[in-house]
C-alpha positions as MATLAB code, in Angstrom:
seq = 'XXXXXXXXXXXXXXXXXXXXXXXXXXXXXXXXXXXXXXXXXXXXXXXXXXXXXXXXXXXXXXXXXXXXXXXXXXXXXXXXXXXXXXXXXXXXXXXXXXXXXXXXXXXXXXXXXXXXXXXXXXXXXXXXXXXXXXXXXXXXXXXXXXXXXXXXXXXXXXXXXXXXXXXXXXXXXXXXXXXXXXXXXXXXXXXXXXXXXXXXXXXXXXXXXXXXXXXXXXXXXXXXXXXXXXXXXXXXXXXXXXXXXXXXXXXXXXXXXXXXXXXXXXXXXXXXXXXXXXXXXXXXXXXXXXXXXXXXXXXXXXXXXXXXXXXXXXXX';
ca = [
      39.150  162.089  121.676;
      37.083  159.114  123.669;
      33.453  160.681  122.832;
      30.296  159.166  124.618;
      27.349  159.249  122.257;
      24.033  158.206  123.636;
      21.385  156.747  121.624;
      23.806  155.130  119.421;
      21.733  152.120  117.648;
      19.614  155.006  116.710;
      19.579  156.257  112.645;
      21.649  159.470  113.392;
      23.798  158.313  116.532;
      25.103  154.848  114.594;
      26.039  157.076  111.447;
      27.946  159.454  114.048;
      29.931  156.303  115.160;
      30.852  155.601  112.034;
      32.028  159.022  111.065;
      34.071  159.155  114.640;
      35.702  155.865  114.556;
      36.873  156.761  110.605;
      37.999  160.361  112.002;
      40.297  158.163  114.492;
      38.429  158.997  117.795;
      37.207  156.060  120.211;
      33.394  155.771  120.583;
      32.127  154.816  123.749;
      28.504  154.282  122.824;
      24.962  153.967  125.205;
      21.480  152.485  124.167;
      18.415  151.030  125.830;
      17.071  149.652  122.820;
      13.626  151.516  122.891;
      14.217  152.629  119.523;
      17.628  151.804  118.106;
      18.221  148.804  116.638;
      21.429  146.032  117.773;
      21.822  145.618  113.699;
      22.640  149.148  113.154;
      26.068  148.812  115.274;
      26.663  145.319  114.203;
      29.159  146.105  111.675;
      31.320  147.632  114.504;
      31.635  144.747  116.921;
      34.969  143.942  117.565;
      36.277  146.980  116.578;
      38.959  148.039  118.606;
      38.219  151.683  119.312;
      34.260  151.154  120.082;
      32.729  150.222  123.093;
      29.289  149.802  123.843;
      26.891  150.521  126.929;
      23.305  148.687  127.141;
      21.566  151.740  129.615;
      18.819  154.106  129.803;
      19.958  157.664  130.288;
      16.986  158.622  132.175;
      18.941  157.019  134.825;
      22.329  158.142  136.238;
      24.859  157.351  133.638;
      28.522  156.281  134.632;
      31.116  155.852  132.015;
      34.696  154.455  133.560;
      37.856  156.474  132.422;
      38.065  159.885  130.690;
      35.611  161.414  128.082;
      36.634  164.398  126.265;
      32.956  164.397  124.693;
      29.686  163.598  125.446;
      26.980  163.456  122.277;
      23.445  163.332  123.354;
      21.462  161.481  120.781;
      18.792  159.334  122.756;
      15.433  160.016  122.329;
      12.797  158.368  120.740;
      12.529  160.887  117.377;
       9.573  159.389  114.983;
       6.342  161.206  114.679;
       4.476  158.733  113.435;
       1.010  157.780  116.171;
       0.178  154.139  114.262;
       3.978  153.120  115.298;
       5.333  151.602  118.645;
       8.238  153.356  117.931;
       6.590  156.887  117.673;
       7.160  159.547  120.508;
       3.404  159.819  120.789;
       3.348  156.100  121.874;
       6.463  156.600  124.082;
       5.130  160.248  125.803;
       6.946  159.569  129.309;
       9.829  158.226  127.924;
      10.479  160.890  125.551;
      10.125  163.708  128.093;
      12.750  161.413  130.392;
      15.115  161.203  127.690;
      15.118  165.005  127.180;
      15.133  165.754  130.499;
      16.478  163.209  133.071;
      18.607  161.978  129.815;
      19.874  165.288  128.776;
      20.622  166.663  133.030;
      22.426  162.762  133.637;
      24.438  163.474  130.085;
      24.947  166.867  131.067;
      26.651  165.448  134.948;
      28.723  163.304  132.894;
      30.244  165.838  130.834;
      30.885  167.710  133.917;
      32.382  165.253  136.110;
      35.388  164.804  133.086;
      35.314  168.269  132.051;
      34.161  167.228  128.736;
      32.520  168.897  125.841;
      28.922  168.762  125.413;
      26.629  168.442  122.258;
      22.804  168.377  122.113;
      20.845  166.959  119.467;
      17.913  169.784  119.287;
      15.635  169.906  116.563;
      13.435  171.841  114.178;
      10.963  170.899  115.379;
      11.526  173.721  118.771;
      10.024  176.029  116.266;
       7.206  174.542  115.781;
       4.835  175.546  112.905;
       6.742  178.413  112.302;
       5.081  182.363  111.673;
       8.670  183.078  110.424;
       9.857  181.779  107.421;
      13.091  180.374  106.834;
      13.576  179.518  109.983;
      16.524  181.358  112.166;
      18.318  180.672  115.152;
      17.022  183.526  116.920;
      13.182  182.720  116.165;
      11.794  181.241  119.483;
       8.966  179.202  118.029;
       5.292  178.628  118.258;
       4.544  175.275  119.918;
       1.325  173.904  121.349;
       2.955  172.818  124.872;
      -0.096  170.600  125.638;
      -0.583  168.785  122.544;
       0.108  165.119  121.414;
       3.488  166.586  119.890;
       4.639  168.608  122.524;
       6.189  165.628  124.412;
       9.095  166.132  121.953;
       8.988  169.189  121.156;
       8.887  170.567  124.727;
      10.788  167.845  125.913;
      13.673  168.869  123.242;
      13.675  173.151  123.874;
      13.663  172.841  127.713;
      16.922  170.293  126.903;
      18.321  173.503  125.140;
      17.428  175.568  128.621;
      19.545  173.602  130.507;
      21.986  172.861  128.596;
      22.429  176.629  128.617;
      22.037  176.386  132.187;
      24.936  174.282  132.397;
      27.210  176.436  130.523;
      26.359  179.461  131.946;
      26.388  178.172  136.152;
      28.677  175.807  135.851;
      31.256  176.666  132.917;
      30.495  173.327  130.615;
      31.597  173.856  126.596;
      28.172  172.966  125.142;
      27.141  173.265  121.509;
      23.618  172.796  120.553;
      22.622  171.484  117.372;
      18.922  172.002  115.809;
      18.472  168.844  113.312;
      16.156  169.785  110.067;
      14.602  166.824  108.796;
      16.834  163.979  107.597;
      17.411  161.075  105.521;
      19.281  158.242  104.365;
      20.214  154.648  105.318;
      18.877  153.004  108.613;
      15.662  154.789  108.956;
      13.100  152.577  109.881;
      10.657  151.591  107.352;
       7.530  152.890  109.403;
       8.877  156.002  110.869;
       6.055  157.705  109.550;
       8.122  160.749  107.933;
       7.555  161.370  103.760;
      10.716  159.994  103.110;
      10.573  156.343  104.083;
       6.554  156.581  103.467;
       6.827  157.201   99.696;
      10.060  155.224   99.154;
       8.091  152.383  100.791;
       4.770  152.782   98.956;
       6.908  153.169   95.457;
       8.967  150.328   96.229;
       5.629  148.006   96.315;
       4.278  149.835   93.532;
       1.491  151.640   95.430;
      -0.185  155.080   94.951;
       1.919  157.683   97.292;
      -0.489  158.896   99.592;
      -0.718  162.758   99.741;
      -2.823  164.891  102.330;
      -4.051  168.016  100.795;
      -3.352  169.654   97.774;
       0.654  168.742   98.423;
       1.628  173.000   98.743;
       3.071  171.888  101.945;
       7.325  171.687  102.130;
       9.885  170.271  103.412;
      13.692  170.755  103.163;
      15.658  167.047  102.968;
      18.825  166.858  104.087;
      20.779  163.523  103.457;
      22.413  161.960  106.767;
      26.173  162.559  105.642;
      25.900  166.138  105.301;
      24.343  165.904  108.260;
      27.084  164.511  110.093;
      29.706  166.012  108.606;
      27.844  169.570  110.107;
      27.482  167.841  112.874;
      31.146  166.993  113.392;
      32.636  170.741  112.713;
      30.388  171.813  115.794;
      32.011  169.432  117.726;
      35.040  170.914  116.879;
      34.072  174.459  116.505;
      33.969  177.178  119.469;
      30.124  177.778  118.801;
      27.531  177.793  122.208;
      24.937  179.088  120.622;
      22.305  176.806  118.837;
      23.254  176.255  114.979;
      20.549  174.978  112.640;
      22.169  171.964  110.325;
      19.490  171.178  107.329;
      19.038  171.511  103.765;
      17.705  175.027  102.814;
      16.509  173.628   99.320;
      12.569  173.573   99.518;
      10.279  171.507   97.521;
       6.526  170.626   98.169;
       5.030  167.258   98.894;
       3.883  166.803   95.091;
       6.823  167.636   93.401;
       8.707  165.302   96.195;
       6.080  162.606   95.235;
       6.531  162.546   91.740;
      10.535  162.917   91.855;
      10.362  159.432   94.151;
       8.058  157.773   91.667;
      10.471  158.555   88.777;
      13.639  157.268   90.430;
      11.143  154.170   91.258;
       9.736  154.040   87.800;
       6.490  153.551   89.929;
       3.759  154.960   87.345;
       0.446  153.885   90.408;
      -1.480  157.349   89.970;
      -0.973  159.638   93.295;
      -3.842  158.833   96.106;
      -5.123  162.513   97.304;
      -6.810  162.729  100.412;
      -8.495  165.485  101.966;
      -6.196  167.254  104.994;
      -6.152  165.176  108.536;
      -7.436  167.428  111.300;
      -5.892  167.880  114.384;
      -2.339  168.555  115.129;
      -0.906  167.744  112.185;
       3.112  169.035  110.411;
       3.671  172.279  110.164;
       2.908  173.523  106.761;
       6.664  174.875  105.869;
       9.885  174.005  107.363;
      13.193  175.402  106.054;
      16.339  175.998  107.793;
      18.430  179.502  107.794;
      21.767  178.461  107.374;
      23.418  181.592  107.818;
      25.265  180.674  110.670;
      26.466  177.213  110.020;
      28.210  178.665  106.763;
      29.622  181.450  108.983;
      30.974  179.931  112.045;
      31.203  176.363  111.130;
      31.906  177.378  106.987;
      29.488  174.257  106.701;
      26.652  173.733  103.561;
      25.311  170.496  102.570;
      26.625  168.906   99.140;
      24.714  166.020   98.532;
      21.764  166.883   96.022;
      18.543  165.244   96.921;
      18.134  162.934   93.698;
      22.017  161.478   95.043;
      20.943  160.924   98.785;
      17.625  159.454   97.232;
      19.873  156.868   95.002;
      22.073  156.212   98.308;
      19.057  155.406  100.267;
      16.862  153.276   98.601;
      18.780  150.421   98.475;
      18.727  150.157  102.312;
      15.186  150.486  102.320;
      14.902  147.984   99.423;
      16.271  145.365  101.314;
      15.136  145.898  104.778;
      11.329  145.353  102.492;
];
């Protein structure tokens, strides 16, 4: 196939590339640089089945020749306020990307006849009355608070990309990202994961808010994919949660990072921000990925932790 993916230089759409070029399709790939980085699709210039697009997608998108995909990955994705890179910081151009970005990727896929995927997230539920998390829970979001430029931005993507296939006939999946990990995160994205591997790796207390009961479910970026990739090929419209269903709190996370590190700084407590703040428990419901897709990640979370600091060691 010749598969579009926007938001390519980002962490998720640059490990895509990779997975599609290896799989022997041609990557036609589209970033404005917002967030992605040029270094994370370095490795791929001159390549002879990747192409690249410099282009915001809020704008209308034209790709010359046939696509027989189009991958919707651009949007800015980190939470965290104190970074330029955040979606709080970037509030208009988040909302663009998931709407102008996702109704321009959408057009595209419909001019070739093309199949469609979304990147949706978790984060649609928002902090969740129903726990795991199913496909079929609709999700209790604040729509006017700092967070709900993405997460609002993100579920009324899902709306028309159902829109789409319903009016006009387009083969769209939808996928609903748990969070993620692995190499080419950026250092201050401001989730746990390249927070404590930072803070380890310079031998500083891990910073923990609360009594660290809260959980989250990690799901290393190659199983990711690889779910990812069987939607793409599967027959599935209907939204399909791809995470790791394997809880653990923020303590027990903590000290498992610290003893890969051999970091023995004593944890720093702190007393729960106020305010909008993560949702206290996050897991995904796999049930359907294992059903329609036969999909369940592999990777254990002490492997994807060896496999990712590295990266982060060097990019310190």
């Amino acid at each position: 196939m010749r598969i579009l993916i926007t938001g390519a230089a980002g962490f998720l759409g640059s490990h895509l590339c990779d997975r599609l070029l290896a799989e022997g399709h041609e990557v036609v790939g589209m970033d404005n640089f917002v967030t992605g980085r040029p270094e994370n699709l370095a490795h791929l210039s001159g390549h002879q089945r990747f192409s690249f697009i410099r282009h915001d997608v809020s704008n209308f998108i034209f790709v010359p020749g046939k696509l027989d995909a189009v991958m919707h990955f651009a949007s800015p994705a980190s939470p965290n306020p104190n970074s330029p890179y955040g979606y709080v910081n970037l509030p208009i151009q988040t909302m663009k990307a998931g709407a102008l970005g996702t109704h321009n990727s959408l057009g595209v896929a419909r001019a070739y006849n093309a199949k469609f995927i979304l990147a949706s997230t978790s984060e649609i539920y928002g902090d969740p009355e129903v726990h795991p998390q199913k496909e079929s829970y609709w999700g209790r979001v604040n729509p006017v608070g700092e967070r709900s430029v993405y997460d609002e931005a993100k579920r009324f993507a899902e709306a028309l990309t159902m829109a789409y296939h319903r009016y006009h006939g387009i083969d769209t999946r939808i996928v609903r990202i748990f969070n993620t990990y692995g190499p080419r995160m950026r250092l201050d994205d401001g989730r746990v994961v390249p927070n404590f591997i930072k803070q380890a790796l310079q031998e500083k207390p891990l910073t923990i808010y609360g009594d660290g009961s809260q959980t989250r479910s990690f799901c290393y970026v190659d199983d990711l994919v690889e779910g990812i990739y069987r939607l793409l090929l599967s027959d599935e419209h209907r939204p399909v949660n791809i995470g790791n269903p394997h809880e653990i709190n923020i303590l027990e996370f903590a000290k498992t990072i610290n003893a890969l590190l051999e970091n023995s700084t004593p944890l720093a407590m702190f007393p729960e921000r106020r305010g909008e703040s993560d949702p206290e428990r996050r897991r995904p419901d796999i049930s359907r990925a294992k059903e329609v897709l036969n999909w369940e990640p592999v990777v254990s979370l002490e492997e994807g932790l060896r496999k990712t600091i590295p990266y982060f060691q060097e990019s310190l």
